[in-house]
C-alpha positions as CSV (number, residue, x, y, z in Angstrom):
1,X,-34.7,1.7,2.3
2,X,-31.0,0.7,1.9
3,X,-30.0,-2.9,1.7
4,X,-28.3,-4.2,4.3
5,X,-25.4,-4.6,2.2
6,X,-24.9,-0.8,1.4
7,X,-25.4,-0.2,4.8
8,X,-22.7,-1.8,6.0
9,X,-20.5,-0.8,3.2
10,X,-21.3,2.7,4.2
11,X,-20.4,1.7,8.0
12,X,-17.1,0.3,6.7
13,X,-16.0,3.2,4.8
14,X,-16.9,5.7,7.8
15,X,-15.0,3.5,9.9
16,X,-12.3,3.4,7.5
17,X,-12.0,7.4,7.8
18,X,-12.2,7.3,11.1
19,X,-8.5,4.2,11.4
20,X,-6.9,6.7,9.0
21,X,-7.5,9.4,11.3
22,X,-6.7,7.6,14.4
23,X,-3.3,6.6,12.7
24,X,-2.3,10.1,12.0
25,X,-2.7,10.9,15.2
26,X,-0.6,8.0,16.3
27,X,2.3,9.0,14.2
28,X,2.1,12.4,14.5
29,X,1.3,13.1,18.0
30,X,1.8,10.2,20.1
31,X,5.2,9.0,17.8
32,X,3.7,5.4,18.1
33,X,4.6,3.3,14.8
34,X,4.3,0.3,15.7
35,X,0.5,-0.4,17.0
36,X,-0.6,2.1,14.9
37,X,0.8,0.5,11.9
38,X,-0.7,-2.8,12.6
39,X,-4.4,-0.9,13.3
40,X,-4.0,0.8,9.9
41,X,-3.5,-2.3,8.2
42,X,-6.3,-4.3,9.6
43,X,-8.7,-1.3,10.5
44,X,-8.5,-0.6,6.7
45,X,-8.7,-4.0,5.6
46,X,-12.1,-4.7,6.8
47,X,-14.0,-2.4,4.4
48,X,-11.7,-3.2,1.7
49,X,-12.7,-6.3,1.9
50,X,-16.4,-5.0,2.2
51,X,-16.5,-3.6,-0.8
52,X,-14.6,-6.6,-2.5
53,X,-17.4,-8.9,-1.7
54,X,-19.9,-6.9,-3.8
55,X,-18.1,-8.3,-7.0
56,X,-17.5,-11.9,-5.6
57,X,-17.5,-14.4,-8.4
58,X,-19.7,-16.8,-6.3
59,X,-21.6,-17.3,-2.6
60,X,-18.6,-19.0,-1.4
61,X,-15.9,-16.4,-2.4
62,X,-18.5,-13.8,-0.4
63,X,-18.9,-15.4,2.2
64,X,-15.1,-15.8,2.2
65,X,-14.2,-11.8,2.0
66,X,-16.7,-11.5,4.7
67,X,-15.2,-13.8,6.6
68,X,-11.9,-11.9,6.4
69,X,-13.4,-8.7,6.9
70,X,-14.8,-10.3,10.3
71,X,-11.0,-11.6,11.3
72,X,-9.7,-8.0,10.5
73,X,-12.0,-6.4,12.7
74,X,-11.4,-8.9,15.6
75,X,-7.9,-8.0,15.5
76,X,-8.9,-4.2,15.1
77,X,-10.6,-4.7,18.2
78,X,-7.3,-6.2,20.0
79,X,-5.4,-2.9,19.2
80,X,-7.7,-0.7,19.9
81,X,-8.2,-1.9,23.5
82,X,-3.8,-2.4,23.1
83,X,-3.5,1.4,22.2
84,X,-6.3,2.1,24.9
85,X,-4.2,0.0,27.8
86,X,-1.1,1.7,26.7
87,X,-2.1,5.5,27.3
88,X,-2.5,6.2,23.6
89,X,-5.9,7.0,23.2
90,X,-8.7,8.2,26.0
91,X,-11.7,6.6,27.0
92,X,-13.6,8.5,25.4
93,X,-11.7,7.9,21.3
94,X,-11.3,4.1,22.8
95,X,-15.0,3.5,23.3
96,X,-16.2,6.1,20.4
97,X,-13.9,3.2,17.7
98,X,-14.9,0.3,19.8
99,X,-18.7,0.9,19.6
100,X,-17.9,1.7,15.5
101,X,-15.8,-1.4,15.2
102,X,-18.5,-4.1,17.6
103,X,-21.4,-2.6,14.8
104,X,-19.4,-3.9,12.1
105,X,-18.6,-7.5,14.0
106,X,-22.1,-7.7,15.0
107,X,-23.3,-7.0,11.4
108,X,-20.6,-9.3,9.6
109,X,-21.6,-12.0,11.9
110,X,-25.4,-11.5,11.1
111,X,-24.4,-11.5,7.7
112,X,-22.1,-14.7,8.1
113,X,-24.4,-16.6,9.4
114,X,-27.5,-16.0,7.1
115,X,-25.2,-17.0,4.6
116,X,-24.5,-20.3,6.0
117,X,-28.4,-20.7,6.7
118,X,-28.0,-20.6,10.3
């Protein structure tokens, strides 16, 4: 069975696919810079910070690229429901990269918090 850890590694990177996708359809189809700039930057961040935390020098410093992997997706989550409100992406893509993107909150947070022993 897959530790928990590769799991959401492997969640991360899928998602990571899927942002870079998104964003070229952004730019190319919809001519939308802006938004889907900011979504490329903190929709990628979040599993590169993932997979920084697998050579973290201590518990704290893992806990702390968690933790930033956990703010990037919060803010993922803002402009995804932002390109959603704005007519960018359909119902169907917005709930589709919101499902993916609540996963990886869900399981940072898990992750977060048996790290702090809570």
């Amino acid at each position: 069975m897959p530790r928990k850890e590769s799991v959401l590694r492997e969640k991360s990177e899928n998602f990571t696919t899927r942002i870079i996708k998104l964003y070229q359809y952004l730019s190319e189809t919809k001519h939308e810079r802006t938004i889907s700039n900011q979504i490329y930057r903190s929709g990628t961040s979040i599993g590169a910070n993932i997979a920084e935390s697998a050579n973290a020098q201590s518990r704290a410093d893992f806990m702390s690229k968690l933790s930033i992997a956990l703010k990037e997706a919060n803010e993922t989550e803002y402009w995804l429901k932002s390109l959603y409100n704005g007519n960018f992406i359909d119902e169907k893509g917005f709930n589709s990269m919101f499902n993916d993107n609540e996963e990886l909150i869900k399981m940072l947070v898990k992750s977060i918090k048996k790290l702090k022993g809570l």
